[in-house]
N, CA, C and O atoms as a GROMACS GRO file, in nm:
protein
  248
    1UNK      N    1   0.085  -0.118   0.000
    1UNK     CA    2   0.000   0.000   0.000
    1UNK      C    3   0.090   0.124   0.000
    1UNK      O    4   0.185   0.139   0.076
    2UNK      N    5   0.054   0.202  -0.083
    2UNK     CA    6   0.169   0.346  -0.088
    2UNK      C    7   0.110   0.431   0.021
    2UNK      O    8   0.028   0.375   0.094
    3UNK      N    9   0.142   0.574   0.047
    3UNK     CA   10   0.115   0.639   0.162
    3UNK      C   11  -0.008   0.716   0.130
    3UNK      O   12  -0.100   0.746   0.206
    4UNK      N   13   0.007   0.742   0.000
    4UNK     CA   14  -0.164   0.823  -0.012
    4UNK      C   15  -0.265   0.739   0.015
    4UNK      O   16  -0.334   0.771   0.112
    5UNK      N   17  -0.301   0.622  -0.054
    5UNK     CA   18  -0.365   0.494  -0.016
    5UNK      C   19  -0.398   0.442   0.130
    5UNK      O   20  -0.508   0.400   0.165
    6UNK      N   21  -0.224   0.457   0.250
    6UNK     CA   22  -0.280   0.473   0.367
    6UNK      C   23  -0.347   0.562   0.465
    6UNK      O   24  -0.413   0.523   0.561
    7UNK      N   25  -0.318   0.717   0.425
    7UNK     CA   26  -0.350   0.792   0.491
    7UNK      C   27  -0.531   0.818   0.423
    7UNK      O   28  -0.625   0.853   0.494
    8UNK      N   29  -0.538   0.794   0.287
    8UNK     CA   30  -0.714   0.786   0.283
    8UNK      C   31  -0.756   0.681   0.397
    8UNK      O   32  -0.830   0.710   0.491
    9UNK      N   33  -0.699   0.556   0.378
    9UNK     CA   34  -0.769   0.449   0.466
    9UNK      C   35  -0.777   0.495   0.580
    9UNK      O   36  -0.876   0.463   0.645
   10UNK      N   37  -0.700   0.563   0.627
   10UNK     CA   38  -0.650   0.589   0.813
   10UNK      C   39  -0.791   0.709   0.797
   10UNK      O   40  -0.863   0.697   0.896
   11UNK      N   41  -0.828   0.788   0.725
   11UNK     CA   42  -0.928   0.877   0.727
   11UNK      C   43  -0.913   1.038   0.732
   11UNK      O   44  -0.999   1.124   0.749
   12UNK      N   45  -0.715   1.051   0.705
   12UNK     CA   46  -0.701   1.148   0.702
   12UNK      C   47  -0.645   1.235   0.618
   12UNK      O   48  -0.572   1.331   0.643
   13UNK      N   49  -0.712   1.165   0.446
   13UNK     CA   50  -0.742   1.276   0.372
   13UNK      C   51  -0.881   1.238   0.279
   13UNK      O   52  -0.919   1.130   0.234
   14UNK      N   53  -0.939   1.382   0.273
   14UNK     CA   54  -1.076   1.369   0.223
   14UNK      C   55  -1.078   1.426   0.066
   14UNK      O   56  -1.127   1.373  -0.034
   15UNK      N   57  -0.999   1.564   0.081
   15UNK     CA   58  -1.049   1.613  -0.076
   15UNK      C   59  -0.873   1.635  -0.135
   15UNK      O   60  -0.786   1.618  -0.049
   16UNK      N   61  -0.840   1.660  -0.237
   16UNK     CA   62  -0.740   1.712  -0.286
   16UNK      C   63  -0.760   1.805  -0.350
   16UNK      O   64  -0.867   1.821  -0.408
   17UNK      N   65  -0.651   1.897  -0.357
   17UNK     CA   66  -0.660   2.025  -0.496
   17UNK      C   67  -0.636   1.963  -0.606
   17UNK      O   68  -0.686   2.011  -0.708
   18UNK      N   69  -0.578   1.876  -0.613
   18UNK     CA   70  -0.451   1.876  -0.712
   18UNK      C   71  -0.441   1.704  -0.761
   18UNK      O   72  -0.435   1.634  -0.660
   19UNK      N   73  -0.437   1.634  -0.873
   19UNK     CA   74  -0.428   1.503  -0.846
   19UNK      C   75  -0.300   1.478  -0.879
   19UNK      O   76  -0.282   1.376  -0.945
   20UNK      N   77  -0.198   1.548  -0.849
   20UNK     CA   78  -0.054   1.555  -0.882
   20UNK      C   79   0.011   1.533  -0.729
   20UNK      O   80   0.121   1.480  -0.715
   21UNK      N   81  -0.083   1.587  -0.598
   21UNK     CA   82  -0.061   1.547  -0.495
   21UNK      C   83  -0.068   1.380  -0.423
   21UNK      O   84  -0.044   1.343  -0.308
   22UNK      N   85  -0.113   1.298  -0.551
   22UNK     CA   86  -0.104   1.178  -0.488
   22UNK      C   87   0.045   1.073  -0.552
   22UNK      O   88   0.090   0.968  -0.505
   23UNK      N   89   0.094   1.161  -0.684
   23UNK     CA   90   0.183   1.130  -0.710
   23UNK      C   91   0.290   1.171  -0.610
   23UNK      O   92   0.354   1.088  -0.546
   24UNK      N   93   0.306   1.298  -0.600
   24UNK     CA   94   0.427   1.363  -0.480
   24UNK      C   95   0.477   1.318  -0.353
   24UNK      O   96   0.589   1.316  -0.303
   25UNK      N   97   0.285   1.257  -0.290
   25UNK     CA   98   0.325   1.150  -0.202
   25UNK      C   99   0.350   1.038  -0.163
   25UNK      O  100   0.378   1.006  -0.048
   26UNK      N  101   0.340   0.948  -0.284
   26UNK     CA  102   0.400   0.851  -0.306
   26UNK      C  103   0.531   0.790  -0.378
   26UNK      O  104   0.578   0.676  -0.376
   27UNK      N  105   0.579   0.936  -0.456
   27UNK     CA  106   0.689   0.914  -0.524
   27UNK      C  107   0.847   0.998  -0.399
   27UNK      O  108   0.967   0.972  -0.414
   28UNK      N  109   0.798   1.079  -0.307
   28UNK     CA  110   0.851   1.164  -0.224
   28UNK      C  111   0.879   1.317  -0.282
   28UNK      O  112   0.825   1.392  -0.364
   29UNK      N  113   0.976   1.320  -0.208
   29UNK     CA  114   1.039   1.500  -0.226
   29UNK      C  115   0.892   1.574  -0.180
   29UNK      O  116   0.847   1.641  -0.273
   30UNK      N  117   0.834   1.576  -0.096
   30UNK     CA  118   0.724   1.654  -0.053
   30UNK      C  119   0.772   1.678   0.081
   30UNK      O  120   0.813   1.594   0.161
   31UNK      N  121   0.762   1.824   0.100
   31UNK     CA  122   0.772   1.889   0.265
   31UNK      C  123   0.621   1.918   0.278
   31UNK      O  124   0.523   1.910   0.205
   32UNK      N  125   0.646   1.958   0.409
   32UNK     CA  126   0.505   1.954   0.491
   32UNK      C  127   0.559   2.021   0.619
   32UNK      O  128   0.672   2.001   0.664
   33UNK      N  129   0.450   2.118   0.683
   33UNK     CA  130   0.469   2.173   0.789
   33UNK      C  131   0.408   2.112   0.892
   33UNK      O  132   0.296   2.065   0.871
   34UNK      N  133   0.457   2.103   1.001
   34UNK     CA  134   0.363   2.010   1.122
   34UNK      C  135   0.305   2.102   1.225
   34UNK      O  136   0.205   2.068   1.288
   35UNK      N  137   0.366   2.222   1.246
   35UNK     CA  138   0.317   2.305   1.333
   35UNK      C  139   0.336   2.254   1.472
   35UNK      O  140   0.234   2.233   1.538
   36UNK      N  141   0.439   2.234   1.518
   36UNK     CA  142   0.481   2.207   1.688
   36UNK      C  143   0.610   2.186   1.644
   36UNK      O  144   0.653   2.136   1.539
   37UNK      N  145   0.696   2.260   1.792
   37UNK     CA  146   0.786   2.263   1.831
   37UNK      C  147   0.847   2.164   1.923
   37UNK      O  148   0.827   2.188   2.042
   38UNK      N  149   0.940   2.025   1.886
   38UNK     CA  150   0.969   1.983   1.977
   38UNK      C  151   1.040   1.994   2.086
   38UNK      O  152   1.071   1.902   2.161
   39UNK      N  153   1.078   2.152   2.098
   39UNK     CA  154   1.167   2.129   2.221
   39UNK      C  155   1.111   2.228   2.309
   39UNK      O  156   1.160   2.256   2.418
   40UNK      N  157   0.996   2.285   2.255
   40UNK     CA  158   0.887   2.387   2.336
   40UNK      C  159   0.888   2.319   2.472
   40UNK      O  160   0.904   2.202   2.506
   41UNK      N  161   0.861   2.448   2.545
   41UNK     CA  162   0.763   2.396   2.730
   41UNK      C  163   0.647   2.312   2.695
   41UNK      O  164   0.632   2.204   2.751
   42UNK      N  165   0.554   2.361   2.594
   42UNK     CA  166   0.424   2.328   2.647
   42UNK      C  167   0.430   2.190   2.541
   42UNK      O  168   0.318   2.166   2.497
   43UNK      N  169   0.512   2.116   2.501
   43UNK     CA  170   0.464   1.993   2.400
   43UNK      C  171   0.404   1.914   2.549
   43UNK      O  172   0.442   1.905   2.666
   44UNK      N  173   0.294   1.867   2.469
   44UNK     CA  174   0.224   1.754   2.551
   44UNK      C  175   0.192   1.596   2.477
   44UNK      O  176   0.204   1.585   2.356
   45UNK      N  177   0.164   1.516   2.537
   45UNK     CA  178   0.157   1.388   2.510
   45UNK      C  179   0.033   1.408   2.401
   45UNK      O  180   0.007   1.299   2.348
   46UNK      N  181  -0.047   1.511   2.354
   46UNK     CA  182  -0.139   1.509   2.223
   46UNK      C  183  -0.028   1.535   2.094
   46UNK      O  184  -0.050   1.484   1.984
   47UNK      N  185   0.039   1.582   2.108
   47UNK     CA  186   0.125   1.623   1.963
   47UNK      C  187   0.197   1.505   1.918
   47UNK      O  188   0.259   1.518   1.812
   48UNK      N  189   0.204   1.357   1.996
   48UNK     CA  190   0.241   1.273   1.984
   48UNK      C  191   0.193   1.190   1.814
   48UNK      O  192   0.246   1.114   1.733
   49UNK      N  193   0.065   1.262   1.830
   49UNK     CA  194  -0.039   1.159   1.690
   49UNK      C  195   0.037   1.272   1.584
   49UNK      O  196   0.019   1.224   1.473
   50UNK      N  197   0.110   1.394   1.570
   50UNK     CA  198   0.158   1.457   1.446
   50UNK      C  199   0.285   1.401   1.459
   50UNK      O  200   0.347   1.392   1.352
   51UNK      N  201   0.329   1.370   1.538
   51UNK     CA  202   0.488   1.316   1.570
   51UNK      C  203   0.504   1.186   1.502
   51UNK      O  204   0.595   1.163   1.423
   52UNK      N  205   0.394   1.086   1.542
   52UNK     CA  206   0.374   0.982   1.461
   52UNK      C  207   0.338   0.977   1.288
   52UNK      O  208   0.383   0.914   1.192
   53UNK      N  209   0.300   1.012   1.295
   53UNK     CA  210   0.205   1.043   1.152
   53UNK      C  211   0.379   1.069   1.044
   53UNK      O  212   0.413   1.014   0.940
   54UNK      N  213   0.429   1.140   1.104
   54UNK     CA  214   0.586   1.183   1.056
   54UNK      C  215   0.638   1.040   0.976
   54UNK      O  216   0.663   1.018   0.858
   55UNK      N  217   0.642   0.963   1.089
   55UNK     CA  218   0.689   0.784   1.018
   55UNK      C  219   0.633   0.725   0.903
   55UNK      O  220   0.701   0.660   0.824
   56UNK      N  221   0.492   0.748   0.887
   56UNK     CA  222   0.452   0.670   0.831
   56UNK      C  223   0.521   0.728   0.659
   56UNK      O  224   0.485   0.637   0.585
   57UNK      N  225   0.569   0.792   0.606
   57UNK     CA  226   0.673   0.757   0.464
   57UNK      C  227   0.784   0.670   0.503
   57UNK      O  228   0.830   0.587   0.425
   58UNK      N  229   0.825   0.686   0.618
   58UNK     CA  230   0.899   0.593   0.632
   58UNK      C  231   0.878   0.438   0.652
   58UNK      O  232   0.974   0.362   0.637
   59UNK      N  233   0.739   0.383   0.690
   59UNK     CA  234   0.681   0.268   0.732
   59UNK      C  235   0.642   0.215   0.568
   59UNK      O  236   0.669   0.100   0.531
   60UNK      N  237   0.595   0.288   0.502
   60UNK     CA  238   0.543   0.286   0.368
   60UNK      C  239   0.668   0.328   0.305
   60UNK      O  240   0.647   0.390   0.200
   61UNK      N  241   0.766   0.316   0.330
   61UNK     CA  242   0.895   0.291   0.191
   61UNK      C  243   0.917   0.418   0.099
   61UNK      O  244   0.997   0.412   0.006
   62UNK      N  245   0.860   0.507   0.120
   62UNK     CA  246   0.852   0.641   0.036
   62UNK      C  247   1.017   0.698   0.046
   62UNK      O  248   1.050   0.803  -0.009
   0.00000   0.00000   0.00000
C-alpha cells in the first residue's frame, strides 16, 4: 500500500486540490509543515499523533 492509499484508509485525507498530490506523495520529495515545536515547554503527550504520523513515509517505503 503506498502512503496516499494509507492515509485515505486511516481517514485522514478527504479532498485534494490537485491530483498531482497523490503522485508527490508517493513518489517523495514533498515537505510539509507540522506546526509544533519539539523542544517547546508546552509539547504535551497530544502532539504525539503529528509526531507519529511523521513515520509513516517511512513505514510505507517512500
Amino acid at each position: 500500500m503506498k502512503i496516499y492509499d494509507e492515509l485515505v484508509w486511516r481517514g485522514l485525507i478527504k479532498d485534494v486540490s490537485s491530483p498531482e498530490i497523490k503522485d508527490k506523495l508517493n513518489n517523495g520529495g514533498m515537505t510539509f509543515y507540522i506546526g509544533t515545536d519539539p523542544t517547546g515547554d508546552s509539547l504535551h503527550i497530544g502532539h504525539s499523533v503529528s509526531y507519529t504520523h511523521l513515520t509513516l513515509p517511512t513505514i510505507c517505503s517512500v
